[in-house]
BAVO-430092 format. One line per 3 residues: their letters; for each residue z, y, x negated of C-alpha. Coordinates in Angstrom, 2 decimals. Layout:
<atoms>
a) Z:Y:X  ...
</atoms>
This chain:
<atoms>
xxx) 95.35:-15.42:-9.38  91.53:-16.79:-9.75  90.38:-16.65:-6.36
xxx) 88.74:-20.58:-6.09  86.28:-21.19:-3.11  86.36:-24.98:-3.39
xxx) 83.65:-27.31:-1.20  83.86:-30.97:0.15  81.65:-33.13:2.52
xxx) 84.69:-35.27:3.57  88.54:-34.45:4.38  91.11:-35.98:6.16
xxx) 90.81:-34.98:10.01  94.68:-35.95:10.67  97.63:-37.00:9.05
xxx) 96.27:-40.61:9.81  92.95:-40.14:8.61  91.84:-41.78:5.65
xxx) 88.82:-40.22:4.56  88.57:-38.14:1.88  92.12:-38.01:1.68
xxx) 92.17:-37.47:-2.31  90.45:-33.80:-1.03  93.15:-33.29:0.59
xxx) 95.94:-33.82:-2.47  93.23:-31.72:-4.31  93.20:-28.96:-2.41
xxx) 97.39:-29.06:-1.88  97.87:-29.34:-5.50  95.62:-26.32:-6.08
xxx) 97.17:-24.11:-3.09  100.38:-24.90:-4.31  99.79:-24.38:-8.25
xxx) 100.95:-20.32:-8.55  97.61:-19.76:-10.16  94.88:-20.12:-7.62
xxx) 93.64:-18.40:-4.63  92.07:-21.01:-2.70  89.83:-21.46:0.30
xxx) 88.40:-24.67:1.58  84.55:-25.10:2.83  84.96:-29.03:4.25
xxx) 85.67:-30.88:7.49  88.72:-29.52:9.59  92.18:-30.46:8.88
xxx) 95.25:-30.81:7.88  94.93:-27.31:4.87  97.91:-26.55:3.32
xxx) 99.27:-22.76:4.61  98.90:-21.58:1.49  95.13:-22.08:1.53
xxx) 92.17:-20.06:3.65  88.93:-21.78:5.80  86.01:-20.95:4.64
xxx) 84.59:-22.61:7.82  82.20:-21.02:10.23  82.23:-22.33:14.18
xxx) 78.74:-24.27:13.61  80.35:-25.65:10.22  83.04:-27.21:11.87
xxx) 81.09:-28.88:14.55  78.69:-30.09:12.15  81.12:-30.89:9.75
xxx) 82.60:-32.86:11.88  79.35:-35.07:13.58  78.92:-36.18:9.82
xxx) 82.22:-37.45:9.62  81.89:-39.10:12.99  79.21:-40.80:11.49
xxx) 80.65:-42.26:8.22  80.24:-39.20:5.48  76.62:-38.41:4.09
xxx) 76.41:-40.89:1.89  77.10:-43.57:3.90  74.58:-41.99:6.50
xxx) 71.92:-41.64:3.32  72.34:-44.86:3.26  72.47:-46.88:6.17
xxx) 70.22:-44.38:8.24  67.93:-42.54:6.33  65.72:-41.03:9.28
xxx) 69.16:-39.26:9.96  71.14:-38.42:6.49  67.89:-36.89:5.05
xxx) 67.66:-33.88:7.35  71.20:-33.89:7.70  71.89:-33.43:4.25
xxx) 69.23:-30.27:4.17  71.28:-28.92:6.95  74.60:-29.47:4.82
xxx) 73.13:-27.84:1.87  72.08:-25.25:4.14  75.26:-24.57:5.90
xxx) 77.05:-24.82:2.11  74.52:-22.07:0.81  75.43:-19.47:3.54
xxx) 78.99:-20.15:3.15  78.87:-19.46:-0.65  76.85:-16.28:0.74
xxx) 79.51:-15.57:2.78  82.47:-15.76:0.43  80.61:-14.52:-2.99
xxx) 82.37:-11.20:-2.96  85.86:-13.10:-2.83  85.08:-15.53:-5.53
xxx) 85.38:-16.05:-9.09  84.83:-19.64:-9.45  82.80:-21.96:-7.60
xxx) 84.45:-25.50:-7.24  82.16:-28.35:-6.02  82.76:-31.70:-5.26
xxx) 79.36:-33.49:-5.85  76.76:-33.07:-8.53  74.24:-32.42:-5.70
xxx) 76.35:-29.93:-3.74  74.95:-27.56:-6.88  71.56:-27.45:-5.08
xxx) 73.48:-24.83:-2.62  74.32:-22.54:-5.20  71.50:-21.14:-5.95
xxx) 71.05:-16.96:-6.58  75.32:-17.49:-6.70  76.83:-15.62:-9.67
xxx) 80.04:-17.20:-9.76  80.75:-19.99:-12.70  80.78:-23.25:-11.03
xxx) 83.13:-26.27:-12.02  81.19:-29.72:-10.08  83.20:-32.99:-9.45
xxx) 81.17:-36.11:-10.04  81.94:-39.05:-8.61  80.04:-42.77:-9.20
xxx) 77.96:-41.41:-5.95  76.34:-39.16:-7.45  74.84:-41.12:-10.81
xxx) 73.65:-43.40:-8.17  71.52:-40.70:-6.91  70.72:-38.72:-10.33
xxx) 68.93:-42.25:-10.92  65.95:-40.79:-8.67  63.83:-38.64:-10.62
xxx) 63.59:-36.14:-7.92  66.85:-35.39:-7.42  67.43:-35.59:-11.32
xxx) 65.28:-32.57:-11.68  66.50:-30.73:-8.69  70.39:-30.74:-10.19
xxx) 68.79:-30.02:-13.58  67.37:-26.81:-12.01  69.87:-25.92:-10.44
xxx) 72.17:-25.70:-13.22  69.95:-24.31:-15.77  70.72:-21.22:-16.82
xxx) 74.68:-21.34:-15.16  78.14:-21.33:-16.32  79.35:-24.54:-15.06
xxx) 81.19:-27.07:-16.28  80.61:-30.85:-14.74  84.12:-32.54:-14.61
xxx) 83.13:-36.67:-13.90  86.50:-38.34:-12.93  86.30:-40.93:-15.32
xxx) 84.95:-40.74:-19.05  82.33:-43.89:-19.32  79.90:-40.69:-16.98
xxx) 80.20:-38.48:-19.64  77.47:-40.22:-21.87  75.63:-40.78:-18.93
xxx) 75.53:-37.44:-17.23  74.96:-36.17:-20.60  71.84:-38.22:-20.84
xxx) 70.55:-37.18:-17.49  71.38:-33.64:-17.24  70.35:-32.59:-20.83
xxx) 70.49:-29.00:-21.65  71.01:-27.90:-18.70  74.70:-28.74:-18.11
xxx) 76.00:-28.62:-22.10  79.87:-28.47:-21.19  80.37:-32.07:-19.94
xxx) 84.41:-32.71:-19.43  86.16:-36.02:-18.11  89.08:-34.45:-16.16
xxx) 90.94:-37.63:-14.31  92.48:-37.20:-10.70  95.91:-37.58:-10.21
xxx) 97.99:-39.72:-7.74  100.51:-39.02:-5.15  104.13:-39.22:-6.75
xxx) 105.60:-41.34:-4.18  103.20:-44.08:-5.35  105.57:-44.71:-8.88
xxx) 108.83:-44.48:-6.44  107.71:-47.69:-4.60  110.09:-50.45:-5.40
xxx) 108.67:-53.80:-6.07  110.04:-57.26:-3.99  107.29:-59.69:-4.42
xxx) 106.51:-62.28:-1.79  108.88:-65.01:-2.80  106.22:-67.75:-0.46
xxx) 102.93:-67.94:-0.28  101.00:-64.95:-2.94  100.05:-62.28:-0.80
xxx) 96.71:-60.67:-2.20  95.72:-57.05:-0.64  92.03:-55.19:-1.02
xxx) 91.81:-52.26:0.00  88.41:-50.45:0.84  85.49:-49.34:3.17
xxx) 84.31:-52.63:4.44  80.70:-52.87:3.03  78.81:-55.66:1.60
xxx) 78.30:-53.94:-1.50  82.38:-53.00:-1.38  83.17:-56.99:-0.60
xxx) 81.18:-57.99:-3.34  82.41:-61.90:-3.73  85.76:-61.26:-1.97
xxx) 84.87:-63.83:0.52  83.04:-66.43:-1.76  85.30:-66.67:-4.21
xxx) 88.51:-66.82:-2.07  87.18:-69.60:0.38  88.78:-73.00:-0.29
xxx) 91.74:-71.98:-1.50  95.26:-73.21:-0.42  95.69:-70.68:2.32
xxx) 100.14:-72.35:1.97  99.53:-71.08:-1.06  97.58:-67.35:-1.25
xxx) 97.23:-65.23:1.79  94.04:-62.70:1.34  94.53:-59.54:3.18
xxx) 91.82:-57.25:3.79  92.44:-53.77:5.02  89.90:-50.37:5.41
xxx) 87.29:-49.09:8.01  84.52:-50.95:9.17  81.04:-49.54:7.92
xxx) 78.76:-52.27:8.20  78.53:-55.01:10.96  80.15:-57.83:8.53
xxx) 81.32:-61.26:10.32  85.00:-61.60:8.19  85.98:-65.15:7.35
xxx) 89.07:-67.15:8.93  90.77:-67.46:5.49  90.58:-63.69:5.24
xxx) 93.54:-61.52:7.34  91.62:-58.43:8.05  93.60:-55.50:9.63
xxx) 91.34:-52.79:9.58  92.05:-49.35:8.57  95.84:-48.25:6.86
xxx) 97.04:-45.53:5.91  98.49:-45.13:2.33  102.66:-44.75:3.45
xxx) 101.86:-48.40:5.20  100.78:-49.36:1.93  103.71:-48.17:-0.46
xxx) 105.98:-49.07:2.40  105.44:-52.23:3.46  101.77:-53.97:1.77
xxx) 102.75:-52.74:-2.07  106.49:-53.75:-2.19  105.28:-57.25:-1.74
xxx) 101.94:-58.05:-2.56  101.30:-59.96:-5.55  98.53:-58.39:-6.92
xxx) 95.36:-56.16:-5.84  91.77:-57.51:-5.77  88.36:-55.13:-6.13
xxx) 85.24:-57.28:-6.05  82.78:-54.49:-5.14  79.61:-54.05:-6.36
xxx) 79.29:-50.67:-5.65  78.27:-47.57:-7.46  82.30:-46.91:-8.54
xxx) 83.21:-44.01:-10.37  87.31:-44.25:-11.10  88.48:-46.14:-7.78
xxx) 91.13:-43.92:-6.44  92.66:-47.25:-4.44  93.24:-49.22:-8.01
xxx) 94.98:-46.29:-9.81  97.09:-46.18:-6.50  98.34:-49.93:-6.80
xxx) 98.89:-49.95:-10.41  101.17:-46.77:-10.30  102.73:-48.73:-7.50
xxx) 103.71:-51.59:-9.75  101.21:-53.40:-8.26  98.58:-56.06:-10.87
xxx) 95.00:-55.63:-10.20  92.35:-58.52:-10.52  88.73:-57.02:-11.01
xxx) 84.80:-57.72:-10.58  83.28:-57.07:-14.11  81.61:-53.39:-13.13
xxx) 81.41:-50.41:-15.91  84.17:-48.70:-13.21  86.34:-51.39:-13.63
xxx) 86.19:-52.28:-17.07  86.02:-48.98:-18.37  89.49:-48.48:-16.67
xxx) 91.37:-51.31:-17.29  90.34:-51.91:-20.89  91.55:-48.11:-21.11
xxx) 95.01:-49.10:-20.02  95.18:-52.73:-21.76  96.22:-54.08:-18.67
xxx) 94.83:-56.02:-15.49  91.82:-58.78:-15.08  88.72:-58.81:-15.07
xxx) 86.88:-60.91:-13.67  82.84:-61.83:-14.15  82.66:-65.00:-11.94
xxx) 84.67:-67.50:-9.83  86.37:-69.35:-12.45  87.57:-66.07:-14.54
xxx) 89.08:-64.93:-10.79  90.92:-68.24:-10.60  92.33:-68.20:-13.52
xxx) 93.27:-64.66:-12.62  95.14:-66.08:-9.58  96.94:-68.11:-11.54
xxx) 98.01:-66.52:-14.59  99.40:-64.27:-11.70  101.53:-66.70:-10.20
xxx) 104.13:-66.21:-13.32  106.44:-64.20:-12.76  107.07:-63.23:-16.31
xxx) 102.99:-62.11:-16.54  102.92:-60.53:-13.13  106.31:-58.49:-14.24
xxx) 104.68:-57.65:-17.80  100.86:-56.38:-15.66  103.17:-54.64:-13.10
xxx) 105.12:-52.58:-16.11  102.00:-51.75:-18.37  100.13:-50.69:-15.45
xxx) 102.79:-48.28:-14.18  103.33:-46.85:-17.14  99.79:-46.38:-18.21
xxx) 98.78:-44.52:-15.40  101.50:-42.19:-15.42  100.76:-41.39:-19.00
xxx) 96.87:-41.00:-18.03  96.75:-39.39:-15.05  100.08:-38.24:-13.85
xxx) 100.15:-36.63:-10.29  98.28:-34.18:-8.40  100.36:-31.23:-9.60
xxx) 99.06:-32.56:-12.99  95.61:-32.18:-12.15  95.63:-28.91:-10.45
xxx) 96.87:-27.72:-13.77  93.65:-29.83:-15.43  91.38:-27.64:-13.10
xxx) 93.01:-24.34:-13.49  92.24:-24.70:-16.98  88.97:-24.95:-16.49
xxx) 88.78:-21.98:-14.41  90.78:-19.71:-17.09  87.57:-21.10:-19.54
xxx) 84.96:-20.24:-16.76  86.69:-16.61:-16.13  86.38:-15.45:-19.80
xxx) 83.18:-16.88:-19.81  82.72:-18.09:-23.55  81.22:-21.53:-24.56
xxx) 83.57:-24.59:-24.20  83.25:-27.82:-26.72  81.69:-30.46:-24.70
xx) 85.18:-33.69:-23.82  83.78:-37.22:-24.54
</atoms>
């Protein structure tokens, strides 16, 4: 058994909660894999009985206060004054815990490039998560050469969750991190079980995220005028940013993802992601296409670096493209082809959770016996 201390800034707080829920499959998937020894250093909740806390009392309060208000990087970046000396506490609080659990761990396992600044004077091989965060904030030169410090030297291996990072992280990170490999996420099972009844009316149209401006992109630009006898936009996700939401858009604030499979994916006619964000793999989109579910896209390197990997979905780079979209989707014969590919594609690539635990214990073995790995592109 490789005894994994594994670290998170966000987790699900209740069965209900949505945030950082894909922690959460993590961390089951791991505790349940037969290989792995696992304790969790990350907000209180729901932990699997086969795993250990690796919380202190003054982690979980302040764990918690930073989930109360949003995550860090929402609080980096909506209220600086607050998220900077918050995140030196975090790294603070993560450095003592590694401290704490050192003599009962082999491998290190951080979510977030920048969570490596804790691990300093730790001897334990270190496999880091990167998510589309966390280029965002390589792109300062400060923090660049902070991470680069920190892993100089280390055994680590940097796992992005989708491969268009891997040329970039190699670019940024240089020498000091030479083992660079894309390891995907995997997906709930219950999302290929859900059984597909499209609205026979009016096209129903979900999106599904943290309700940003930078997350809305042209959501509510390019879906005003249309026939609302015709499409019906829903919107659904918590609200980050004080954002007025149009008439023509149903908005019904945070859901949780059995509502979705149950009752939203059975139905909807397609998915729609116009963010502009800093996206990494967009856990929501993999979600909807395993569900059967056609996706219509803004033209980011997230999005078309995973859709033009499975040959399926839209893309869309301005109004007219996401029109056409809409109506190409109308057809039941194209919607049934998108809905088929989609499924199938993402089962082959990414498979479940159980799937990826399996990914990451690999890594581990490689970290344990401590020889050189080739570099995944």
């Amino acid at each position: 058994m490789t005894r994994v201390l594994l670290t998170a800034t966000s987790y699900p707080r209740s069965e209900e909660d949505w945030q950082g829920i894909f922690i959460r499959r993590m961390c089951d998937a791991l505790a349940g894999s037969g290989s792995v020894q696992l304790r969790v250093w990350a907000p209180e909740g729901p932990l699997d009985q086969r795993a250990g806390s690796a919380l202190s009392a003054g982690d979980r309060r302040f764990l918690s206060r930073l989930a109360d208000a949003g995550g860090m990087a929402h609080l980096l970046r909506t209220a600086p004054a607050r998220g900077i000396p918050g995140a030196a506490e975090l790294l603070l609080r993560m450095r003592l815990a590694l401290r704490r659990e050192q003599q009962a761990t082999d491998v290190l396992h951080l979510n977030w490039l920048q969570c490596a600044l804790a691990a300093g004077g730790m001897h334990a091989p270190m496999l880091i998560t990167v998510l589309g965060t966390d280029l965002h904030l390589l792109q300062k030169p400060w923090v660049r050469a902070l991470v680069r410090r920190a892993l100089r030297g280390r055994r680590a291996v940097i796992c992005p969750n989708a491969g268009w990072m891997v040329p970039v992280l190699r670019s940024a990170l240089g020498d000091a991190a030479p083992d660079i490999r894309y390891i995907p996420f995997g997906l709930d099972r219950f999302w290929y079980e859900v059984e597909r009844r499209p609205a026979s009316g009016p096209q129903e149209w979900i999106t599904v995220l943290r309700v940003t401006r930078r997350k809305i992109g042209k959501l509510f630009e390019w879906t005003r005028d249309i026939d609302p006898a015709q499409h019906r936009f829903h919107l659904f996700g918590p609200m980050q940013e004080d954002i007025e939401i149009p008439s023509w858009i149903n908005y019904h604030g945070p859901v949780t993802p059995g509502e979705l499979a149950a009752h939203w994916y059975p139905r909807a006619t397609g998915m729609i992601s116009l963010s502009e964000h800093d996206e990494g793999r967009p856990q929501v989109l993999l979600e909807a296409m395993a569900a059967g579910v056609p996706v219509i896209c803004a033209r980011i390197p997230a999005h078309i670096d995973l859709l033009e990997s499975l040959s399926t979905g839209r893309l869309a780079g301005d109004r007219e493209d996401f029109l056409a979209a809409l109506t190409s989707l109308q057809s039941a014969a194209e919607a049934g082809l998108q809905a088929e590919r989609g499924r199938a594609a993402v089962l082959s690539a990414f498979g479940t959770w159980d799937d990826c635990a399996q990914r990451y214990a690999a890594v581990y073995q490689d970290l344990m016996a401590g020889g050189d790995a080739t570099c995944a592109s």
